[in-house]
C-alpha positions as CSV (number, residue, x, y, z in Angstrom):
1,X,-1.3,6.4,9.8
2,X,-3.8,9.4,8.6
3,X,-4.5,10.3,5.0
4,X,-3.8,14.3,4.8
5,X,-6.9,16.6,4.3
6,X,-6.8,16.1,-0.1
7,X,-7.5,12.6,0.2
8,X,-9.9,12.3,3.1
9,X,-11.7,14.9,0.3
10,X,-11.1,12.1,-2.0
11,X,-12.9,9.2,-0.1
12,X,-16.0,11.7,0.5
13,X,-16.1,13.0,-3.1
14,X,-15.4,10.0,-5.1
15,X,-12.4,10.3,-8.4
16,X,-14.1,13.6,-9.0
17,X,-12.7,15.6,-6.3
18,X,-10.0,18.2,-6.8
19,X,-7.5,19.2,-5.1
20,X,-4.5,21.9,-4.9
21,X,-0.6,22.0,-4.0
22,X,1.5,19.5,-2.1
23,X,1.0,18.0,1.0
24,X,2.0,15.0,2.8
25,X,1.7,11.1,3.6
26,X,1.7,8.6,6.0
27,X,4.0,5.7,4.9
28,X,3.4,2.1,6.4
29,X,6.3,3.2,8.7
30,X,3.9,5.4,10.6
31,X,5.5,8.7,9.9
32,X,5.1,11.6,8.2
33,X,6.8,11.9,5.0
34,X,7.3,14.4,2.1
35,X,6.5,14.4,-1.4
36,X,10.2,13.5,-2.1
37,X,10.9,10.8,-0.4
38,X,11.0,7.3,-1.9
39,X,8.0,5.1,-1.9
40,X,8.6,1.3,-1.1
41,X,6.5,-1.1,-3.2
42,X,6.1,-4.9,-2.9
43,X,4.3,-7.0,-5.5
44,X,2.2,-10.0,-4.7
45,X,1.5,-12.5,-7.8
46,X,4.2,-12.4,-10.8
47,X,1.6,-12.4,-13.8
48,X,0.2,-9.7,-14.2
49,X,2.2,-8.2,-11.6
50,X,5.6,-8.9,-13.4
51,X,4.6,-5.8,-15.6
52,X,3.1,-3.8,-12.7
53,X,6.5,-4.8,-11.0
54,X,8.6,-3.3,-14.0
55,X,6.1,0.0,-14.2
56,X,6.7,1.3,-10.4
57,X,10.1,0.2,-10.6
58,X,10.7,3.1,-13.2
59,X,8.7,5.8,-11.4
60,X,10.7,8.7,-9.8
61,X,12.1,7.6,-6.7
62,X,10.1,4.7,-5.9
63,X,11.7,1.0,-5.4
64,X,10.3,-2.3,-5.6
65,X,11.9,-4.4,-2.8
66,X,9.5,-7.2,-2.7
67,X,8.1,-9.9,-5.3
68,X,5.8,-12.4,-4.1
69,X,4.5,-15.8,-5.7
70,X,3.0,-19.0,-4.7
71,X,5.0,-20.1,-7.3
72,X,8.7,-20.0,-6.4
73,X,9.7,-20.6,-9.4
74,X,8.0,-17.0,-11.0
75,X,8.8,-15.3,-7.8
76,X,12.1,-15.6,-8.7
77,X,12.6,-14.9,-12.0
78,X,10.8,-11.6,-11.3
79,X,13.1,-10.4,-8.6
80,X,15.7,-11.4,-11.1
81,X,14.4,-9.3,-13.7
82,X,14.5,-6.5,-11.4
83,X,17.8,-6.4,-9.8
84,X,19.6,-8.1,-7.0
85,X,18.3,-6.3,-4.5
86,X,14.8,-7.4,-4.9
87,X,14.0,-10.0,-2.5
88,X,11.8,-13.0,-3.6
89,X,9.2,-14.2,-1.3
90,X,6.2,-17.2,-1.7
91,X,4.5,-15.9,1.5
92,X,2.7,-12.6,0.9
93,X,2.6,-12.1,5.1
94,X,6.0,-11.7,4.6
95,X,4.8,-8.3,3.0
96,X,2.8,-7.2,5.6
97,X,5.6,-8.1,8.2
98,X,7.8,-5.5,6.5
99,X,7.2,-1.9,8.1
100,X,9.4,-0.2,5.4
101,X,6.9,-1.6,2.5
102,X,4.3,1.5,1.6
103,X,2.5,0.2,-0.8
104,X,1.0,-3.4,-1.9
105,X,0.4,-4.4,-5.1
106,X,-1.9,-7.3,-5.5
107,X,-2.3,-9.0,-9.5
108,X,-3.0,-12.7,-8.0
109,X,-6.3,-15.0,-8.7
110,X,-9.5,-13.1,-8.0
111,X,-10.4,-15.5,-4.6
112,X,-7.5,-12.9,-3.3
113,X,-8.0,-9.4,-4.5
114,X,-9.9,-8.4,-1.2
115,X,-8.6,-10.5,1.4
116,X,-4.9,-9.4,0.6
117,X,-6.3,-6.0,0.1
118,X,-8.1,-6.0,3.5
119,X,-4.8,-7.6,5.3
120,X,-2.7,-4.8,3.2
121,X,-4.7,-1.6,4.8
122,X,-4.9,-3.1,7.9
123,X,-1.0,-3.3,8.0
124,X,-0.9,0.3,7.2
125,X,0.2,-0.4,3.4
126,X,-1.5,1.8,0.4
127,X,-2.9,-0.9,-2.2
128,X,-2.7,-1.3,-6.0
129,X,-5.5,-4.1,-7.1
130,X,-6.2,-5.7,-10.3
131,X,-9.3,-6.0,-11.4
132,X,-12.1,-7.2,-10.5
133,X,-11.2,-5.8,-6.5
134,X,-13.3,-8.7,-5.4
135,X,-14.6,-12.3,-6.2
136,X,-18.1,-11.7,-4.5
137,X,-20.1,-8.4,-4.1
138,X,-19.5,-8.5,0.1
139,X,-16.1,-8.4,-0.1
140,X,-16.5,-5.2,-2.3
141,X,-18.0,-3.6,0.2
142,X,-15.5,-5.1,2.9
143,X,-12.6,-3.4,1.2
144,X,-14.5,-0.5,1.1
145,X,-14.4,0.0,4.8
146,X,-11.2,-1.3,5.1
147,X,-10.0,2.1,3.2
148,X,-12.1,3.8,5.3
149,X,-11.2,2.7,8.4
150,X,-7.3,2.4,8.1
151,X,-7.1,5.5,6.1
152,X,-5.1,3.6,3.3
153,X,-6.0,5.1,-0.4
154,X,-6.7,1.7,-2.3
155,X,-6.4,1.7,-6.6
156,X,-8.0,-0.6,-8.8
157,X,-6.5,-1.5,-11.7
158,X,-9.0,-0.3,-14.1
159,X,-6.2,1.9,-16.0
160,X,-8.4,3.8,-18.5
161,X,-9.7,6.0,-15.4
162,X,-6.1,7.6,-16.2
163,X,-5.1,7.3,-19.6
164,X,-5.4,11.1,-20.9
165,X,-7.9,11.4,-23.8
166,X,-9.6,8.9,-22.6
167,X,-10.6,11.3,-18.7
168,X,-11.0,14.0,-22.1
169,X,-13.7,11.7,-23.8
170,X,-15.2,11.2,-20.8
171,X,-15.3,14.7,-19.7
172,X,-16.4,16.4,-22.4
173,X,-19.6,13.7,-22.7
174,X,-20.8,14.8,-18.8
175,X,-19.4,18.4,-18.3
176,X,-19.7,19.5,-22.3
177,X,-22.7,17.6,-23.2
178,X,-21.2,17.1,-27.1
179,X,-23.7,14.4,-27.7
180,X,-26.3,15.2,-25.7
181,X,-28.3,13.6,-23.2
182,X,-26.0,9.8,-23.1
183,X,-28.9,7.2,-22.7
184,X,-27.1,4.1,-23.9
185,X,-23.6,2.5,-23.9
186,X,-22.1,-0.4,-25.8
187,X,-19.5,-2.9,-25.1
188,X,-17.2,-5.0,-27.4
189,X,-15.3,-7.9,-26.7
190,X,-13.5,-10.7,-28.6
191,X,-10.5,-12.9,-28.1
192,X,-9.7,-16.4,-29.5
193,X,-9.3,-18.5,-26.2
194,X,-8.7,-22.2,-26.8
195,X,-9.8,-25.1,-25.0
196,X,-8.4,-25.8,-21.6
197,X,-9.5,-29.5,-21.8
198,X,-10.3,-31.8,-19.4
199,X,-8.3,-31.6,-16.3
200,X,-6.9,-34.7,-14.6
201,X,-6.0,-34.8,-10.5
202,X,-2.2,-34.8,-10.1
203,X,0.2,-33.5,-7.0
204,X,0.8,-30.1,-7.0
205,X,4.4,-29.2,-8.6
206,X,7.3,-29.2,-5.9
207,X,7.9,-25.2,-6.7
208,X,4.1,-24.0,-5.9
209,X,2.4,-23.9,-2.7
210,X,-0.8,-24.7,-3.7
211,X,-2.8,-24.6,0.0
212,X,-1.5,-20.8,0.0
213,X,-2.4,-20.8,-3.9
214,X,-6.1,-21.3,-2.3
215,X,-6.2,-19.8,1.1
216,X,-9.6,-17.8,1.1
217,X,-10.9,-20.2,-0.8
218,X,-12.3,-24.0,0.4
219,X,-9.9,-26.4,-0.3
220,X,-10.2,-29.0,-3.6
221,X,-8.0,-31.3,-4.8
222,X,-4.8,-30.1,-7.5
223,X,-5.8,-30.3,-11.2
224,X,-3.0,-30.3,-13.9
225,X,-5.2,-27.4,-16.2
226,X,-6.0,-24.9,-13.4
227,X,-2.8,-22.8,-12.9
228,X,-1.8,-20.4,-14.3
229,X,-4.4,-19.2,-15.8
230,X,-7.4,-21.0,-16.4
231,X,-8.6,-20.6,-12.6
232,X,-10.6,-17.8,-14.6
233,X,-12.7,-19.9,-15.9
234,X,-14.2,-21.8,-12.3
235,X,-16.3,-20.0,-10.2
236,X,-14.8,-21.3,-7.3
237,X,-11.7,-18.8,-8.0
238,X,-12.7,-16.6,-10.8
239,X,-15.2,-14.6,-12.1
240,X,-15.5,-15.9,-16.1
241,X,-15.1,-13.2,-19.1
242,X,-17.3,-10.8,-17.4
243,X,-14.8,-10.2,-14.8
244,X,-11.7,-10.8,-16.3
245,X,-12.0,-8.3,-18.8
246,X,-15.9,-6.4,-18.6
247,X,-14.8,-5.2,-16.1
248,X,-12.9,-2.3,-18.2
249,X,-15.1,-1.9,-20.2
250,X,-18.3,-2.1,-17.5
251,X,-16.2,0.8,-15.9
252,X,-15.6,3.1,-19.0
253,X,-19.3,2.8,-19.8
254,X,-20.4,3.7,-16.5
255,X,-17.9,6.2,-15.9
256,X,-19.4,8.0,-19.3
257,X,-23.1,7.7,-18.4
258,X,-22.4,9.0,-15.1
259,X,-24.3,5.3,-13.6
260,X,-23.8,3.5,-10.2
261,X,-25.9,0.6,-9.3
262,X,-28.0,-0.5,-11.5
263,X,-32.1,-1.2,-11.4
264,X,-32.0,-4.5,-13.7
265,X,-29.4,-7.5,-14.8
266,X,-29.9,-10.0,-17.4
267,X,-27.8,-12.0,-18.7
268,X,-28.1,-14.0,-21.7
269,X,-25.4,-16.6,-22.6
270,X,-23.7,-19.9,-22.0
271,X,-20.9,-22.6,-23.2
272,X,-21.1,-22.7,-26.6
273,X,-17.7,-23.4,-28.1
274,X,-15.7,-26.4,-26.2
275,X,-16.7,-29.4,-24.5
276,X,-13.6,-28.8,-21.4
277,X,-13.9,-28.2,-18.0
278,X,-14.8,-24.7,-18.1
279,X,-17.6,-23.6,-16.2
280,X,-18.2,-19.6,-17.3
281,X,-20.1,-18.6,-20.3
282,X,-18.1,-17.9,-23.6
283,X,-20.7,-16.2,-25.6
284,X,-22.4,-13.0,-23.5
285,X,-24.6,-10.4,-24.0
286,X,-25.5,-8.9,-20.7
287,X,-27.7,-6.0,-20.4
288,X,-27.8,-3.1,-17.1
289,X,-30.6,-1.0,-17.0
290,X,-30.3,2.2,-14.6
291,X,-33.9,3.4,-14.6
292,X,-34.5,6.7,-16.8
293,X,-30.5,6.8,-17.1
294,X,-30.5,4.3,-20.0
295,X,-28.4,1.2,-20.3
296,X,-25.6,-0.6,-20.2
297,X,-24.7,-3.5,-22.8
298,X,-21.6,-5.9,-23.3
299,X,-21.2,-8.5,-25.7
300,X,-18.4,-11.0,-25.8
301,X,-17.7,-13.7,-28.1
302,X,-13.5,-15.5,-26.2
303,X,-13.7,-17.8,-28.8
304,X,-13.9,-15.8,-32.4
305,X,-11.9,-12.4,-33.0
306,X,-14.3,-11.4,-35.6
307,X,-15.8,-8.0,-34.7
308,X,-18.5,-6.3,-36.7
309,X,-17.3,-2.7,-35.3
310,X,-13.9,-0.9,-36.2
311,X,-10.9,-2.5,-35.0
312,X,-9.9,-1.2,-31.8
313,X,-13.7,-0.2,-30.7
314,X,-14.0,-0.7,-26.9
315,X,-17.2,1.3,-25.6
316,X,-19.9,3.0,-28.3
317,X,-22.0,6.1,-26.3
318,X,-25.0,7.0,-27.9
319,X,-26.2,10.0,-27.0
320,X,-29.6,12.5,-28.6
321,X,-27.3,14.4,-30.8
322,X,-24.6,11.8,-31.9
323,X,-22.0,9.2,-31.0
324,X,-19.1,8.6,-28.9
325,X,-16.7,6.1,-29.5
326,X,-13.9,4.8,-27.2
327,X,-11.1,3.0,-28.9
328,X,-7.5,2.5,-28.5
329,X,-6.5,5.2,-26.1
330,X,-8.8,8.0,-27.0
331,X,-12.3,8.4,-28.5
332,X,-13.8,9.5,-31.6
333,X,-17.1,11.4,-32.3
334,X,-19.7,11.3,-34.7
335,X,-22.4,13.9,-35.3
336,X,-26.0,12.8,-35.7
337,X,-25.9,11.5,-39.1
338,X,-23.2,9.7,-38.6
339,X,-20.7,11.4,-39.9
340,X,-17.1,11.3,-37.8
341,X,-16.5,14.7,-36.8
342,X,-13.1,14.6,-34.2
343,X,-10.5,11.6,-33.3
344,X,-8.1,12.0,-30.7
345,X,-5.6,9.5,-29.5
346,X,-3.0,9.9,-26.4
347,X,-0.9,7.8,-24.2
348,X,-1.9,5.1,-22.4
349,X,-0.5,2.2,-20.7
350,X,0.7,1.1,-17.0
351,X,2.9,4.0,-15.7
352,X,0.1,6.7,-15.8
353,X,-2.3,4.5,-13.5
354,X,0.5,4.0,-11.1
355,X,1.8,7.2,-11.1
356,X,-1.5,8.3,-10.4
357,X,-1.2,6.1,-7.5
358,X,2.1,7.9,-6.4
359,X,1.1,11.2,-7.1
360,X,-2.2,10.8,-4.9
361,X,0.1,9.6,-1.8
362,X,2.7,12.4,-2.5
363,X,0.8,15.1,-3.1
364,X,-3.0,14.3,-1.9
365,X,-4.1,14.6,-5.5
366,X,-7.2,12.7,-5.9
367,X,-7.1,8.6,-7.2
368,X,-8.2,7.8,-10.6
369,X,-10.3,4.8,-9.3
370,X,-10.5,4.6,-5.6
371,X,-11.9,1.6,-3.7
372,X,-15.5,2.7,-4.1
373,X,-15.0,3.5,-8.1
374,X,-13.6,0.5,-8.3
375,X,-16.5,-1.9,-6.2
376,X,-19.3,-0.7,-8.1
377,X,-18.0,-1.3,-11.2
378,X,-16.7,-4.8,-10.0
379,X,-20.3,-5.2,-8.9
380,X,-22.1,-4.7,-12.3
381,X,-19.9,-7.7,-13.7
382,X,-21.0,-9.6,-10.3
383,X,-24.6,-9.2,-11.0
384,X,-24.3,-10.0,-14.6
385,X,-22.7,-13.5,-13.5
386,X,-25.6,-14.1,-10.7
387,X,-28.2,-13.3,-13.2
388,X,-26.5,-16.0,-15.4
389,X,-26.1,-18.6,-12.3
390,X,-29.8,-18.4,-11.5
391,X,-30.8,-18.2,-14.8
392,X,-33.3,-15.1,-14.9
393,X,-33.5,-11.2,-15.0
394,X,-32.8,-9.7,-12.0
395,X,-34.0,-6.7,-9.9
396,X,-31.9,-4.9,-7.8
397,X,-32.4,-1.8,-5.4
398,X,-29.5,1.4,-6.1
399,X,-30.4,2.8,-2.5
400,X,-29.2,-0.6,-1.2
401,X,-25.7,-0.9,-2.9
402,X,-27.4,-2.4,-5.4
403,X,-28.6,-5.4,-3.9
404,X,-31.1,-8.1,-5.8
405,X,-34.3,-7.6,-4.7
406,X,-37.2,-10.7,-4.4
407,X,-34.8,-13.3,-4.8
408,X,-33.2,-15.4,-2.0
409,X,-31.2,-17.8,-4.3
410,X,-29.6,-14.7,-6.2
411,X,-28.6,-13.3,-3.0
412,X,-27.5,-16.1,-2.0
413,X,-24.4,-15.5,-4.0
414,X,-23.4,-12.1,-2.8
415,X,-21.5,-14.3,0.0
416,X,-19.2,-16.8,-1.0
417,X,-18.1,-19.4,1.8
418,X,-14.1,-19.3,3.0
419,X,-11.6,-21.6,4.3
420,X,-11.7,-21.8,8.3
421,X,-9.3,-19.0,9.6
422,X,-9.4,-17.1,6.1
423,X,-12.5,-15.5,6.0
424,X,-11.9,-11.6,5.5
425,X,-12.8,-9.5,8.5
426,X,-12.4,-5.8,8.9
């Protein structure tokens, strides 16, 4: 189960490694295939993963012969959607059993990004995982070594890392300099998230398996407003606003300013619209700083659309001789004055992340956002939510995978505890 020579480059160089002319893979069946042959998927969590489901199901010769929920129920209605020779399972192991599956796809709660990951590469399967690719900085860096170690490429779902004019945008800000020197990137989110009330203890429904629902994480008692979606908003499964969506944006701004781990985190915020059971902040502006490199910001308001920037703004570079502005699909720049000078818009979407995804185990072309791309920028919105947790600005050291320096009760949350017998292990 050995990655061919392109994408051992891959791991070494990072997303910006290139490489030339077909070669092959190793499937999860342990032999060596060629760029033709079909690619087995399975899907694990039908949310998200309904449209992830539906997006390698119409790649080129790949088939999706597995869907996967807790939820029986959404498991199969997926596999429905899909054809009749999808099968519908509520056990992911079921997955891992299956030596003919190649690659995992994994769009469940955040509690199992990593562990299923880790348990995916381990069973020789390649691995598509939503975003954030952990709930905790350590198991970041677990599934980090897991790639490494079972030579299993691993994508994270950050999508804009292949979306056309957006790789342009970005390209031309590092390699052609057409701002400048970039010392400074800002973020922009708004939604209009209702309140998800106050929850009341009730038996799980007859078609979820709620104790597999949990598994890495310690068990607590069924409430009637956690599933399906508003898990996000308790630390004990999610990761708040931050991670549910700054991540994307986290990554585009890094991406642009060429960043990794940051040198300081603050973040300023809290509950400010609804008195519910919602734990995470709703109102954010969380600051990175990355020494002489400049900043990072990101402010999000879930519970107002209103935005003071044009519609569709994601990410705003600012660079010594103008402005870059990422919106939609592409990016538009300004001159110095102000004055817009190019727009350019492309394709975007699902298919081109997962075909990127294909492509890199076909033909050993390099991933858009490989385990380690994916980690760091999963880690910036994990030290904005510490930094909220304790309450303070943080330090942190970039020579130490950016870990918080002077500050025992920060750290103390790079390390969440696990249910006995599910704590991830590589």
């Amino acid at each position: 189960m050995k990655l061919n020579n392109s994408n051992r480059r891959t791991f070494l160089g990072g997303a910006s490694a290139t490489v030339a002319g077909l070669g092959t893979y190793t499937s999860a069946r342990g032999q060596e295939g060629s760029a033709n042959d079909k690619l087995v998927v399975a899907v694990m969590g039908m949310g998200r993963g309904g449209a992830l489901a539906q997006s390698f199901h119409g790649l080129p010769n790949v088939e999706v012969a597995m869907v996967c929920d807790v939820d029986r129920k959404r498991s199969d209605s997926a596999a429905k959607s899909l054809g009749p020779k999808v099968q519908s399972v509520t056990d992911f192991r079921r997955i891992l059993d299956r030596p003919d599956i190649d690659i995992l796809v994994i769009a469940t709660c955040n509690h199992w990004h990593a562990p299923a990951a880790i348990l995916g590469c381990a069973a020789g399967k390649h691995i598509y995982v939503e975003k954030p690719c952990s709930h905790n900085p350590h198991e970041g860096e677990l599934l980090m070594q897991a790639s490494r170690k079972h030579e299993r490429l691993v994508q994270h779902g950050t999508q804009r890392r292949s979306w056309p004019k957006i790789v342009e945008g970005i390209r031309r800000l590092r390699e052609e300099k057409v701002i400048g020197r970039v010392y400074r990137a800002d973020c922009f989110y708004t939604n209009r998230r209702g309140s998800i009330g106050k929850g009341k203890a009730a038996a799980p429904p007859a078609h979820l398996d709620y104790d597999l629902w949990q598994g890495p994480a310690p068990r607590r008692p069924y409430r009637d407003n956690i599933l399906h979606y508003n898990w996000h908003w308790l630390w004990h499964w999610g990761n708040g606003e931050l991670g549910n969506n700054g991540v994307h944006f986290l990554d585009v701004a890094r991406w642009g300013m060429g960043v990794d781990y940051p040198t300081r985190v603050n973040y300023a915020g809290g509950r400010y619209r609804y008195d519910d059971d919602q734990e995470t902040p709703d109102t954010s502006d969380v600051t990175l700083e990355f020494g002489e490199k400049g900043q990072i910001s990101w402010r999000a308001t879930s519970c107002s659309p209103f935005q003071s920037a044009e519609s569709g703004t994601f990410v705003t570079f600012t660079g010594e001789s103008g402005s870059m502005v990422i919106r939609n699909q592409g990016y538009v720049l300004y001159d110095g004055s102000g004055k817009e000078v190019e727009r350019e818009d492309g394709p975007g979407g699902n298919d081109v992340h997962t075909g990127n995804l294909v492509d890199a185990i076909r033909k050993g072309s390099p991933l858009a956002c490989d385990a380690e791309t994916g980690h760091v920028s999963s880690l910036l919105c994990h030290l904005g939510n510490i930094s909220h947790r304790v309450d303070r600005l943080m330090k942190c050291d970039p020579g130490a995978g950016g870990q918080i320096v002077g500050d025992q009760d920060a750290m103390a949350y790079w390390k969440r505890q696990y249910e006995p017998g599910w704590e991830p292990t590589v």
